[in-house]
C-alpha positions in Angstrom: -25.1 3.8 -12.2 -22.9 3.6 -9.5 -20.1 6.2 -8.8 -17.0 6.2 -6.1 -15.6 9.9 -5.4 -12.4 10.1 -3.5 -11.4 13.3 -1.6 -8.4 13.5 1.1 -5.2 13.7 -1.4 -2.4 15.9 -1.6 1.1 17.1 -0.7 3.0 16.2 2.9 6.0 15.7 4.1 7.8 12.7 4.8 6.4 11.5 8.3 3.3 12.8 7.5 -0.3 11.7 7.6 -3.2 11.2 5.3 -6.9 10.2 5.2 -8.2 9.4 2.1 -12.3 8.8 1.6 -14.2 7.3 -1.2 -17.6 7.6 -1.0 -20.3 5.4 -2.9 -23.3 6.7 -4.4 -25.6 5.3 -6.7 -27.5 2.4 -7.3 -25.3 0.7 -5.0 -27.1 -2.8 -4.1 -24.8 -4.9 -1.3 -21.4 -3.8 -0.8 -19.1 -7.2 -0.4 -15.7 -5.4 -0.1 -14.4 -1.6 -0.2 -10.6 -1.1 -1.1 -7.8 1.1 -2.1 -5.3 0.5 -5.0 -2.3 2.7 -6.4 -0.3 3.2 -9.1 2.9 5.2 -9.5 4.1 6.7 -12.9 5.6 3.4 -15.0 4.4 1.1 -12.9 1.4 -1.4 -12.2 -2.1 -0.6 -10.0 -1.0 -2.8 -6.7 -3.4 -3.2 -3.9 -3.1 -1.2 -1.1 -5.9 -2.3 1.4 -9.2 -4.1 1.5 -12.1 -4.0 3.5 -15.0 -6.5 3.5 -18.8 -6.1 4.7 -17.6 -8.3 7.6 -14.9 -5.5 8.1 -12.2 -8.0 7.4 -9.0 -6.1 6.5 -6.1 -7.0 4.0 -3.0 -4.9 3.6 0.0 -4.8 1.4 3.4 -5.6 3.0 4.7 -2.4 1.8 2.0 -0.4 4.4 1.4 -3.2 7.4 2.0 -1.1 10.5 1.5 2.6 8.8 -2.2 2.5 7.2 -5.5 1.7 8.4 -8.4 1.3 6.2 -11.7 1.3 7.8 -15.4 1.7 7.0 -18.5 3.7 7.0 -21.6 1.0 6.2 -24.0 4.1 6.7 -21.9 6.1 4.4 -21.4 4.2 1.6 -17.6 5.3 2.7 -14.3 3.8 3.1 -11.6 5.2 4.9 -7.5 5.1 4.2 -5.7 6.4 7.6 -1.9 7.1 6.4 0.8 7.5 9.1 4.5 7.8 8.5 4.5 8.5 4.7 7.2 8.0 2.6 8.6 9.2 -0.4 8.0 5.7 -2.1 3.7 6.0 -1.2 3.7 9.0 -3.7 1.3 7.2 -6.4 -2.3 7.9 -7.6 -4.5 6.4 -5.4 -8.0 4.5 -6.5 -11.0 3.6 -4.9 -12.7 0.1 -5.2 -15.5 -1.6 -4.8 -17.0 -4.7 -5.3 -20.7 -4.2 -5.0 -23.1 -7.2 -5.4 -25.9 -6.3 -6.9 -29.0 -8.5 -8.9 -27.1 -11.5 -7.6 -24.3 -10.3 -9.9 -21.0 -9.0 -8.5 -19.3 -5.9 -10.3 -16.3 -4.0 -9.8 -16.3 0.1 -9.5 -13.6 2.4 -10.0 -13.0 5.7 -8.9 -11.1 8.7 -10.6 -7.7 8.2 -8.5 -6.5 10.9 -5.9 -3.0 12.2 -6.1 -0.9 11.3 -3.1 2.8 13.1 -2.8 5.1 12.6 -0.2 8.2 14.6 -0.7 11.8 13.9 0.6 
């Protein structure tokens, strides 16, 4: 079985920075994409960042400029770089992966790391 453990959350200022990691161990197969997602209390998981084996990137409006999600093939590991926080990036943040794997793709989940950003 697969498992994605995330490390780098807490508490900063506003202004501050972050790195989140999520690392992938396991049976892991072929990676096709590593990502981030979040979710803040009362609403929907939104997509954050994405990262493909090809190291193609896709971000969400809300963070184009301030994050930077980047990859670790050796590792298993993908990266979240957080500059200039805000109070509105305070969510639970998840790890993701789309692992291919017996010609079958799959989606992995990890735990969620608590990101708060305080006024």
């Amino acid at each position: 079985q697969v498992q994605l453990v995330e490390s780098g959350g807490g508490l900063v200022q506003h202004g501050g920075s972050l790195r989140l990691s999520c690392a992938a161990s396991g049976s892991i197969g072929s990676i096709n994409a590593m990502g981030w997602y979040r979710q803040a209390p009362g609403k929907q998981r939104e997509l954050v960042a994405t990262i493909t084996s090809g190291s193609s990137t896709r971000y969400a409006d809300s963070v184009k400029g301030r994050f930077t999600i980047s990859r670790d093939g050796a590792k298993n590991t993908v990266y979240l770089q957080m500059n200039s926080l805000k109070p509105e990036d305070t969510a639970v943040y998840y790890c993701h992966a789309e692992l291919l794997r017996w010609n079958l793709r799959n989606n992995y989940w990890g735990q969620g790391t608590q990101v708060t950003v305080s006024s």
